[in-house]
N, C-alpha and C positions, 0 to 999 in steps of 0.2 A: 802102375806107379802111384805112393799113395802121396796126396797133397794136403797139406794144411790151408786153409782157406779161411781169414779172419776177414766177419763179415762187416765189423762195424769196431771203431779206434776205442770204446768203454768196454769196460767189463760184465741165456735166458736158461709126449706121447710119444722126456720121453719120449717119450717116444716115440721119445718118443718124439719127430720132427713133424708137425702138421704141413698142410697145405702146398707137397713139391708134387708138379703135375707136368707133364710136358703134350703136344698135342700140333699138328701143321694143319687143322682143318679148321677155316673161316665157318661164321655161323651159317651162312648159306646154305654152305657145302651140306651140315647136317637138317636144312629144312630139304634141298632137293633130291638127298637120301632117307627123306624121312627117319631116319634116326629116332627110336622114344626116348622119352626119359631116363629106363632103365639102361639102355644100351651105351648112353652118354656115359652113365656113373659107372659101368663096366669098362669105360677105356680110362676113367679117373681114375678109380681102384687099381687096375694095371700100371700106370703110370707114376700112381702115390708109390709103389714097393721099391722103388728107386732109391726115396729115402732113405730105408730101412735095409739095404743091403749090404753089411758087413758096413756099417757106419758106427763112428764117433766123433761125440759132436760133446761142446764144452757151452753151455747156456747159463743166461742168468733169468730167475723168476723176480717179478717184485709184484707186489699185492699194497693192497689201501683201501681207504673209503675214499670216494672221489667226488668231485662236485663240478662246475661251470665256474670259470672263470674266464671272463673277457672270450667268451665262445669257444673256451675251449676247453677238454675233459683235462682237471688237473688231481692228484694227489689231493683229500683236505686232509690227512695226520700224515705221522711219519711212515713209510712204506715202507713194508718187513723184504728185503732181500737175503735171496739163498742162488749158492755158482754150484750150478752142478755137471756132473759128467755120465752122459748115458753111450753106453754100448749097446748095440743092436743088432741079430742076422735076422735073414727069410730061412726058414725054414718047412720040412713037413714038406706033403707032394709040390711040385709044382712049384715051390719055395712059397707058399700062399700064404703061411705062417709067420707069426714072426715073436721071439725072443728078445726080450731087452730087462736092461739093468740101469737104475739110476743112482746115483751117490749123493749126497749133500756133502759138499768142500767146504761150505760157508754158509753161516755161521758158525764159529770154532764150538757153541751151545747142540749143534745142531749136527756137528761132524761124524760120521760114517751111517747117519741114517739112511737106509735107503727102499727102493723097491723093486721088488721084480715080477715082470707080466711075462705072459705066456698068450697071444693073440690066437684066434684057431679062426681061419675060414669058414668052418664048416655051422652052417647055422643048429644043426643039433648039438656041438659041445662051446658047453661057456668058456668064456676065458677065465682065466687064473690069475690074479695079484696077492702079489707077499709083499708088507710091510714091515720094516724091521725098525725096530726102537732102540739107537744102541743105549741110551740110559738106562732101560728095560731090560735090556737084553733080550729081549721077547719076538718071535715071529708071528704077525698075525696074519692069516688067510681074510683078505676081501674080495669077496663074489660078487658077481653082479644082479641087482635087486630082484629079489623073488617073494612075491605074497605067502608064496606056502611054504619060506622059509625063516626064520626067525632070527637064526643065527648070522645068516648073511646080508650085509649092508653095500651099498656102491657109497663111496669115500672121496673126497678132494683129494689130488694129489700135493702134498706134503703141506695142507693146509693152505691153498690156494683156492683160486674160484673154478678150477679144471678141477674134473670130474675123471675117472678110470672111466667113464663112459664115453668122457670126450675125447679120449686116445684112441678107439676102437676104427679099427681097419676091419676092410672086407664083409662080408656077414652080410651079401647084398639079397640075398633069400629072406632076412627078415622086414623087408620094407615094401612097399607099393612107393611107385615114383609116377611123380606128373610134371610134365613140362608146363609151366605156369605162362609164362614170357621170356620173348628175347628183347634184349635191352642194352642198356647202355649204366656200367657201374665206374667211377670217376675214369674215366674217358677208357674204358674197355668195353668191347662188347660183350657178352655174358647171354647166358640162358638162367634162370631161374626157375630153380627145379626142386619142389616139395617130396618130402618124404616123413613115411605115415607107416608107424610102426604096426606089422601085424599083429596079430591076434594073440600066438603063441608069444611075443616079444614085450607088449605091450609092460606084460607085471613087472617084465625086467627093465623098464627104462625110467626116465625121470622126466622125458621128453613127449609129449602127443603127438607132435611134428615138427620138422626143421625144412628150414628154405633156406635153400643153398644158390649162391651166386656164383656160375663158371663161369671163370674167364677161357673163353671159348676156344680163340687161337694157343692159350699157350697151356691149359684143363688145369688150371689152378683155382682153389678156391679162394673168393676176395672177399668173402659174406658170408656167417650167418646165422639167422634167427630163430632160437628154438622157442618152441611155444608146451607150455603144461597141458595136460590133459582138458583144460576147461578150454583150452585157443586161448591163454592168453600169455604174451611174448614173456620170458623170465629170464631171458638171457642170450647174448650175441656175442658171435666171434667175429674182429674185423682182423686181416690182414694189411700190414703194412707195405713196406717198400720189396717189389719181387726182384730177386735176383736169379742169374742162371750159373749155377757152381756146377764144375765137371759135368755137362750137359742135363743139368738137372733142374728148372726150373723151382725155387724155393721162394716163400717168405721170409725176409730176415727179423720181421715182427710180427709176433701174434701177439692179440690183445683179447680176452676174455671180458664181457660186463656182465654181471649179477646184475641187474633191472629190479631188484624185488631187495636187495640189501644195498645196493648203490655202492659196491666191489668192484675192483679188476685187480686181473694178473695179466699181466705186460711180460712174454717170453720172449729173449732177444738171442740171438745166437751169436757167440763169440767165437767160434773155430767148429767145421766139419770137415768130416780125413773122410773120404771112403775107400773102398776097396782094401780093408785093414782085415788082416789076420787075428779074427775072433773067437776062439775055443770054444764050442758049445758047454764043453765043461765051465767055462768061469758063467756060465747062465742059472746057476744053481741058491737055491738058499741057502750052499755053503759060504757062497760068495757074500753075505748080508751079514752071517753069522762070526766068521772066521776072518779077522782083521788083515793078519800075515797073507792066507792067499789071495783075499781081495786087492788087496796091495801088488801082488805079484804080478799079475797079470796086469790092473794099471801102469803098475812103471812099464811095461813093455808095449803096450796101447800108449804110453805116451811118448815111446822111443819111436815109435814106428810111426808118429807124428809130426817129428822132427822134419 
């Protein structure tokens, strides 16, 4: 049965949806099963695909420079907003894979831009992003960053402080994981768990390492801190207020900070349908290029939302 579920009364990897994790085991439970650190972010990984399966979801982005005031992170110019709508399956064995499509609605400047990824589990093939320009008319291919390739760059998405890097699901072969500490993150318990890009990965990321905050009981992520290849911190994801939609533990805020330009992009989610009948065909860069069929399959993604 599919549901409409509006998360918050204003009008945010794609799909993309970060941080939906669900999980019934206290941090205990994983120090008297010895649990490592790897095997925690393998029942993450498992439980993140919940997101992504045959979902549509309606988000608004907003970006800025930001600063302190009265102790708190505010907007200092005017923040660029864009309402967008992304469609998502699993796909590939296993459904390990996953397929998604994002639109720009808003700005009317900025209307039918969109992108489309192609995620793969398998840590030998990269993923795939197509950006489409409709002022251009133009599709471009963005790969993810390779020293020994010239032509290929890792990208913001749609000019935001998220990265196609920051969308990236699965690929749990490319990391070494260490459980740091368990702890306590505003009033959850959590494990704090680094990860250190291998060897083969390394040219391809923009990150040295990231430390990641689980929330332990319910395997969502609350935190976290990437660090550039020198160890020093250049950027953090916090998670806002968790909710559980059709038993799926999600963030209904992510927040993005640039530490090095003094940026954020604040994702908020205004509506997620799952269980929607999504064509593998509308996952195509027909769908970026061709206005009419992109359309089509929207209006019936948005019937089947009703």
């Amino acid at each position: 049965m599919n549901k409409l579920i509006l998360t918050y009364s204003k009008s945010t990897l794609l799909t993309v949806v970060l941080g939906t994790f669900l999980i019934i085991q206290a941090p205990n439970v994983y120090a008297e099963n010895n649990l490592s650190a790897r095997e925690i972010m393998e029942k993450v990984d498992v439980e993140s695909r919940k997101s992504t399966d045959s979902a549509f979801t309606r988000m608004k982005l907003t970006t800025c420079k930001y600063g302190l005031s009265g102790g708190k992170v505010k907007c200092a110019e005017k923040a660029r907003v864009k309402l967008i709508e992304n469609a998502q399956i699993n796909t590939g064995e296993g459904n390990q894979d996953t397929k998604s499509i994002a639109i720009i609605l808003e700005p009317s400047s900025e209307k039918g831009i969109g992108m489309l990824s192609y995620s793969y589990d398998d840590s030998d093939r990269d993923n795939e992003t197509w950006l489409y320009l409709s002022a251009l008319g133009k599709v471009k291919r963005i790969s993810v960053r390779n020293s020994d390739d010239e032509e290929t760059e890792s990208a913001s998405i749609f000019g935001t402080e998220m990265t196609t890097e920051d969308q990236e699901t699965g690929k749990l072969d490319d990391y070494t994981y260490e459980l740091l500490e368990f702890g306590t993150f505003r009033g959850r318990e959590v494990a704090v768990i680094e990860a250190t890009p291998k060897k083969h990965r390394i040219s391809k990321s923009s990150y040295g390492k990231t430390q990641n905050w689980i929330d332990t009981e319910r395997l969502i992520t609350l935190k976290v801190q990437m660090f550039d290849k020198y160890n020093n911190p250049i950027k953090k994801l916090e998670v806002g207020k968790v909710e559980k939609i059709n038993d799926v533990w999600m963030g209904r805020s992510l927040t993005f900070f640039n530490t090095v330009s003094n940026r954020l992009t604040n994702m908020k989610l205004e509506a997620i349908n799952f269980d929607m009948d999504i064509k593998e065909d509308f996952l195509t860069q027909r769908a970026l290029t061709d206005q009419a069929f992109r359309e089509k399959f929207l209006k019936d993604l948005r019937k089947q939302a009703k």
